[in-house]
PAPABA-394924 format. One record per atom (N, C-alpha, C): residue number from 1; x, y, z; atom name. Coordinates in Angstrom, 2 decimals, always signed. Layout:
   marti      east     north        up   vexti
     NUM         X         Y         Z      CA
...
This chain:
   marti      east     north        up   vexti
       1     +1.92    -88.62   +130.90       N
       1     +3.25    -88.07   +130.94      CA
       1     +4.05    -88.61   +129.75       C
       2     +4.33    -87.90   +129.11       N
       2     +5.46    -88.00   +127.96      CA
       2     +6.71    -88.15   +128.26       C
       3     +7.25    -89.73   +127.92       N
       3     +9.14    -90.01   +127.78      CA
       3     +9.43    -89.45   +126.31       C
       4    +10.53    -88.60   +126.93       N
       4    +11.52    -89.11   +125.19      CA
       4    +12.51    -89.80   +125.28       C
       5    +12.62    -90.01   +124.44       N
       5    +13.97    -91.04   +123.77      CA
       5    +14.92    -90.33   +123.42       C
       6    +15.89    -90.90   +124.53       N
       6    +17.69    -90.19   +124.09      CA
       6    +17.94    -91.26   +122.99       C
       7    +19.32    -90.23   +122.10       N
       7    +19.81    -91.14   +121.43      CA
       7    +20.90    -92.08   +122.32       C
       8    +21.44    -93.09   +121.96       N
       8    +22.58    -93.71   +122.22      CA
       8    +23.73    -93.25   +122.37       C
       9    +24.55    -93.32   +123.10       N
       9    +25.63    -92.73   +123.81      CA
       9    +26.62    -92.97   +122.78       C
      10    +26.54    -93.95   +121.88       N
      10    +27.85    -93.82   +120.99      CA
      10    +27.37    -93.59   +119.78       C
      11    +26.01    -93.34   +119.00       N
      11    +25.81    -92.47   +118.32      CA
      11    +25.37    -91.13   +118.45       C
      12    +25.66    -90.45   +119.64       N
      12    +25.66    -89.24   +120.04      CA
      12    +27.26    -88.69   +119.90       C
      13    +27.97    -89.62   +120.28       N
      13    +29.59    -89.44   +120.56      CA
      13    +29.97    -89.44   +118.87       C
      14    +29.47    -89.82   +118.03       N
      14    +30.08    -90.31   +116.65      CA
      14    +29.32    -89.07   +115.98       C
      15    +28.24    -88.35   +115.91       N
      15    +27.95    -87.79   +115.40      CA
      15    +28.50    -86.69   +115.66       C
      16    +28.61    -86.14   +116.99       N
      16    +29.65    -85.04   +117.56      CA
      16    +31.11    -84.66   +117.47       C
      17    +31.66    -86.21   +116.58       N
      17    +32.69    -86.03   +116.28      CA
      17    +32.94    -86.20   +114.84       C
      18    +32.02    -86.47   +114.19       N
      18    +32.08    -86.26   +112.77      CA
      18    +32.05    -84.68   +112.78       C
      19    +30.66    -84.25   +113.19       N
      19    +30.67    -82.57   +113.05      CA
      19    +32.04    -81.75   +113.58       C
      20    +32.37    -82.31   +114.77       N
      20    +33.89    -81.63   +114.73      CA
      20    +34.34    -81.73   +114.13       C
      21    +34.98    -82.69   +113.35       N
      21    +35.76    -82.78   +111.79      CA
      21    +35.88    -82.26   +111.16       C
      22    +34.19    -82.15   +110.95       N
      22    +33.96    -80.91   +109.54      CA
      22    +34.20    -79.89   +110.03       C
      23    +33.63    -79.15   +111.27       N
      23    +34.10    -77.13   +111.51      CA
      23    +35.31    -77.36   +111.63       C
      24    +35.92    -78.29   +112.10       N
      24    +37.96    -77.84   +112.57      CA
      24    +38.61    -78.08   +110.89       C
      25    +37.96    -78.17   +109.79       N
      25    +39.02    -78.62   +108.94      CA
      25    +39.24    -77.27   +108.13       C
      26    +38.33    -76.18   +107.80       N
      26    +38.73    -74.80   +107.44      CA
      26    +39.45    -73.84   +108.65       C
      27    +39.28    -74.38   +109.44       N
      27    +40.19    -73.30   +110.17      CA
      27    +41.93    -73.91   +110.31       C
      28    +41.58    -75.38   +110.61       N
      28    +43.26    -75.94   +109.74      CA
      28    +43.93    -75.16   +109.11       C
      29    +43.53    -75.10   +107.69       N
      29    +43.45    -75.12   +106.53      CA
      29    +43.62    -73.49   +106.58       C
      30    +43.04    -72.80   +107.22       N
      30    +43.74    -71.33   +107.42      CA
      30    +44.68    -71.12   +108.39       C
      31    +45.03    -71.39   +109.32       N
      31    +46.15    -71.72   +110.41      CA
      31    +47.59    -72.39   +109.77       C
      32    +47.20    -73.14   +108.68       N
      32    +48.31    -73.72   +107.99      CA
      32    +48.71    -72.53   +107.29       C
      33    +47.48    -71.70   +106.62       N
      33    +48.34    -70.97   +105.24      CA
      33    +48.60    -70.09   +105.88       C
      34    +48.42    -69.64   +107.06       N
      34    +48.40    -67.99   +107.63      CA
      34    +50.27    -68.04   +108.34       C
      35    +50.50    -69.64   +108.84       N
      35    +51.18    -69.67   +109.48      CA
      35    +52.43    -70.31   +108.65       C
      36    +52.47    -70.93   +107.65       N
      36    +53.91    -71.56   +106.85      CA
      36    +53.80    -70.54   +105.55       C
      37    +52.76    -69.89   +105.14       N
      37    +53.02    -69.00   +104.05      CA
      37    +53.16    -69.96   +102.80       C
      38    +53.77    -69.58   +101.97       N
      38    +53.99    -70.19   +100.26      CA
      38    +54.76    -71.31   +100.29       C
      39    +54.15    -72.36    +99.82       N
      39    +54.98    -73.96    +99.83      CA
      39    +56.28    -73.93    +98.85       C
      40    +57.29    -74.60    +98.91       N
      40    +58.45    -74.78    +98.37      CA
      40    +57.97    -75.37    +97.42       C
      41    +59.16    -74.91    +96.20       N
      41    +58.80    -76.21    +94.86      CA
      41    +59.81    -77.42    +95.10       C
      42    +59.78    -78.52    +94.42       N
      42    +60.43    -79.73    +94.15      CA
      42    +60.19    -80.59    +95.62       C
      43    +61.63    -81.13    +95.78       N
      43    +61.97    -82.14    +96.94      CA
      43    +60.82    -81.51    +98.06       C
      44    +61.43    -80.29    +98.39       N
      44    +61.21    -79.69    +99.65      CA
      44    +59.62    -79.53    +99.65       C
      45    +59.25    -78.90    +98.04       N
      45    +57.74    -79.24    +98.36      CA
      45    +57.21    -80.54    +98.31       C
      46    +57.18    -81.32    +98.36       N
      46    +56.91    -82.82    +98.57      CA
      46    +56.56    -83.07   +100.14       C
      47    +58.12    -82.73   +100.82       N
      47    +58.18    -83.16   +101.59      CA
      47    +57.13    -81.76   +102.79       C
      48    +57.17    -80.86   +102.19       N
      48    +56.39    -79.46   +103.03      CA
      48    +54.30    -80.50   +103.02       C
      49    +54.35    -80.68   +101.65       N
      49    +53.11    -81.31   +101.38      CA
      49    +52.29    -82.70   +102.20       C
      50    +53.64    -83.62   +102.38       N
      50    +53.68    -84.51   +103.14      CA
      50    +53.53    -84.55   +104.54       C
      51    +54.03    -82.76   +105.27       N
      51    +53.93    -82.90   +106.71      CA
      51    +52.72    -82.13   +106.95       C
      52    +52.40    -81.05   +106.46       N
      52    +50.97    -81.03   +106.36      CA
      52    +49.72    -81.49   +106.04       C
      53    +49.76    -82.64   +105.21       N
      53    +48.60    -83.62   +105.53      CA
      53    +48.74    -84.19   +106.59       C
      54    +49.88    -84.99   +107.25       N
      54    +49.95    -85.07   +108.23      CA
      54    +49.51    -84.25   +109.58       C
      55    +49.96    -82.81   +109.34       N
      55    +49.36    -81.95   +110.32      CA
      55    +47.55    -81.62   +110.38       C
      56    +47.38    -81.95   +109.07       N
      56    +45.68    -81.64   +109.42      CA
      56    +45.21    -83.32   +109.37       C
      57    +46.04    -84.44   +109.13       N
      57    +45.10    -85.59   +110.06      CA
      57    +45.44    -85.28   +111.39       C
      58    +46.50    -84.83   +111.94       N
      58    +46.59    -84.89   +113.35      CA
      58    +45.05    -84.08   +113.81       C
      59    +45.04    -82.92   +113.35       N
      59    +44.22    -81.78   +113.67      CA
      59    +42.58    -82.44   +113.95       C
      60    +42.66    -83.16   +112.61       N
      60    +41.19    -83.87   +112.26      CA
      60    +40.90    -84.93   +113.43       C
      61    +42.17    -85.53   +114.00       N
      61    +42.02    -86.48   +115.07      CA
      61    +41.79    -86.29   +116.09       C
      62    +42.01    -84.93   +116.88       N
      62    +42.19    -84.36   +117.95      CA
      62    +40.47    -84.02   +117.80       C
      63    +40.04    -83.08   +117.03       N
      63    +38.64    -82.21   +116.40      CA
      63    +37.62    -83.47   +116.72       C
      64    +37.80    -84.65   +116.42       N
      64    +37.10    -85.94   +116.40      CA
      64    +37.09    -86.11   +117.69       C
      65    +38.13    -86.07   +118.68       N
      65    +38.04    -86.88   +120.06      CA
      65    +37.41    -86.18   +120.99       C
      66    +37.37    -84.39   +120.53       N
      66    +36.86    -83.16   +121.30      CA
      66    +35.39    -82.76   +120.93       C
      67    +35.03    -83.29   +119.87       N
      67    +33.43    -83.51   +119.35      CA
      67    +32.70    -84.41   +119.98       C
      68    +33.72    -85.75   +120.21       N
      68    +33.04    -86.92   +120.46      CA
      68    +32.46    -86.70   +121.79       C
      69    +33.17    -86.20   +122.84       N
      69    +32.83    -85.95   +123.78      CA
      69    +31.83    -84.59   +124.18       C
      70    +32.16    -83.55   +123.15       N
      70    +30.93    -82.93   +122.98      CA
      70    +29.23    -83.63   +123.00       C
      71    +29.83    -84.25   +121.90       N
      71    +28.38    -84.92   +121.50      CA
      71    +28.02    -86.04   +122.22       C
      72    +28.50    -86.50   +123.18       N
      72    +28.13    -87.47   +124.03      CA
      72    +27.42    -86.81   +125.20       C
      73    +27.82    -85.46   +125.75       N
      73    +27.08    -84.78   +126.87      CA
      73    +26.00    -83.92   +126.08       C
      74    +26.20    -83.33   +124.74       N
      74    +25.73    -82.27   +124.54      CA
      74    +24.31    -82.89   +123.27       C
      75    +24.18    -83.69   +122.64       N
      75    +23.58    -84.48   +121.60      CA
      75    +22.49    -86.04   +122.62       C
      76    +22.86    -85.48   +123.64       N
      76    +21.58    -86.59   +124.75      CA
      76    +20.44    -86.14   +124.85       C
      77    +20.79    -84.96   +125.27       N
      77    +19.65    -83.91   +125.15      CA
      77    +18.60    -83.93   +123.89       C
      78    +17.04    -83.78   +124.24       N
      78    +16.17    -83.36   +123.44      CA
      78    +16.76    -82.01   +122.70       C
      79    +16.79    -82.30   +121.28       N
      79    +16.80    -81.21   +120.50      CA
      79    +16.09    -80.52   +119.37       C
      80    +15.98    -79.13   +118.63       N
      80    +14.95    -78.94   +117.85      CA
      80    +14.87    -79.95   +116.95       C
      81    +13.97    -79.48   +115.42       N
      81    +14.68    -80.24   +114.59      CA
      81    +15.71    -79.45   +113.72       C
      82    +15.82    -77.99   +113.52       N
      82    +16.53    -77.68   +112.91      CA
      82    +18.52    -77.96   +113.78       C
      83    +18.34    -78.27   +114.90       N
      83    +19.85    -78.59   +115.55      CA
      83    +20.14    -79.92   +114.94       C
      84    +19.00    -80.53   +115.03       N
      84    +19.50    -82.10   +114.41      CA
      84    +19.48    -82.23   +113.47       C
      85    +18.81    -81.69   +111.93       N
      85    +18.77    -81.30   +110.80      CA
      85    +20.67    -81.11   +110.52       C
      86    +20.45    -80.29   +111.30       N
      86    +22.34    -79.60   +110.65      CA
      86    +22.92    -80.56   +111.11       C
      87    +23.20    -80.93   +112.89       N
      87    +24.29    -81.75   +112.97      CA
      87    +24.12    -82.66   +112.39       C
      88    +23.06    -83.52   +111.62       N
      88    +23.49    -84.74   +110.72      CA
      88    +23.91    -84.13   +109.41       C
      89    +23.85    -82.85   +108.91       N
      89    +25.02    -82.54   +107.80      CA
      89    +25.88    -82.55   +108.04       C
      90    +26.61    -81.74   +109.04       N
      90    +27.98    -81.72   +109.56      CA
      90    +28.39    -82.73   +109.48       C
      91    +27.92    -84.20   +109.90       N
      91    +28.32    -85.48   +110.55      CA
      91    +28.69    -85.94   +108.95       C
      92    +27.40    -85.70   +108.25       N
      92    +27.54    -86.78   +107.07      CA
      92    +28.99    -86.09   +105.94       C
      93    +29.16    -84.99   +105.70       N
      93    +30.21    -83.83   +105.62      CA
      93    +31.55    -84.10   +106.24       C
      94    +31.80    -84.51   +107.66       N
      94    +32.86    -84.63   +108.58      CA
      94    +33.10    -86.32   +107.49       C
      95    +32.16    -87.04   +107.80       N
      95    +32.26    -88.74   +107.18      CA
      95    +33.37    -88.44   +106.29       C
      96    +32.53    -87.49   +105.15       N
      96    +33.61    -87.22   +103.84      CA
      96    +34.82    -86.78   +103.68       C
      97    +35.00    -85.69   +104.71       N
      97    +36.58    -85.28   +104.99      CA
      97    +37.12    -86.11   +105.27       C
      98    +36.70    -86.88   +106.54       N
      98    +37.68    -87.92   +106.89      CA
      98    +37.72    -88.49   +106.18       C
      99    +36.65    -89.61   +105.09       N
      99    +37.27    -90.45   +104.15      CA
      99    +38.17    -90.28   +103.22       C
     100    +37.88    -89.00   +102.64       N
     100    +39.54    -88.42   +101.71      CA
     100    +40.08    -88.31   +102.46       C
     101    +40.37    -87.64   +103.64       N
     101    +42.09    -87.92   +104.13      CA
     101    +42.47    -89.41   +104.58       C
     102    +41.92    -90.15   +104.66       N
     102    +42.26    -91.55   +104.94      CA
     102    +42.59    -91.89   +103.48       C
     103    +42.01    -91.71   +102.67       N
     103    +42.37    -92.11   +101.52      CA
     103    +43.94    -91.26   +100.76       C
     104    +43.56    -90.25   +101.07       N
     104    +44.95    -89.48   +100.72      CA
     104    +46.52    -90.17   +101.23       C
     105    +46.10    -90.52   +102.82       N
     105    +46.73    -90.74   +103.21      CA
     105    +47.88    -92.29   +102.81       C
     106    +46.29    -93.17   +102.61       N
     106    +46.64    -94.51   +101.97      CA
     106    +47.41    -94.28   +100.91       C
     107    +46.91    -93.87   +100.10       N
     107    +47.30    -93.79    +98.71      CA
     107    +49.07    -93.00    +98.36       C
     108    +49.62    -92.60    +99.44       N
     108    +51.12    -91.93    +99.14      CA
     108    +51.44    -93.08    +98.41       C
């Protein structure tokens, strides 16, 4: 009789929420432009610029906590290899978004 091996519950949860990261950050990113339209110039754009990074770390934070838990029930499971193939792009992809916006963020 054949065991498999689950992954770990908190690298199931981390990988599920990296990949959320990455799919929720283009649809942001269209939800923003569909919905505030053309940014202001000067002061006002600064400050328009400023609350929307803000609005897509919020977005990115939420996408992370709703993955994580994805991927904690849904990433236990035996999977192909092409499911696990991708979700470790997504994950390694999500890593990168988030690190530029952390960095964006630092850096005002």
């Amino acid at each position: 009789m054949q065991t498999e091996v689950k992954a770990p519950l908190w690298f199931a949860a981390a990988k599920g929420g990296l990949a959320a990261a990455m799919l929720a950050l283009p649809l942001l990113l269209l939800a923003i432009s569909l919905a505030f339209g053309p940014a202001p110039s000067g002061y006002a754009g600064a400050a328009f610029g400023a609350a929307m990074l803000l609005v897509i770390a919020a977005g990115q934070v939420l996408a992370a906590i709703a993955g994580a838990v994805a991927g904690a029930i849904w990433l236990r499971r035996p999977q192909h290899g092409l499911v696990k193939w991708s979700v470790n792009v997504l994950a390694v992809l999500g890593a990168g978004i988030i690190a530029l916006l952390a960095f964006a963020l630092l850096a005002r």
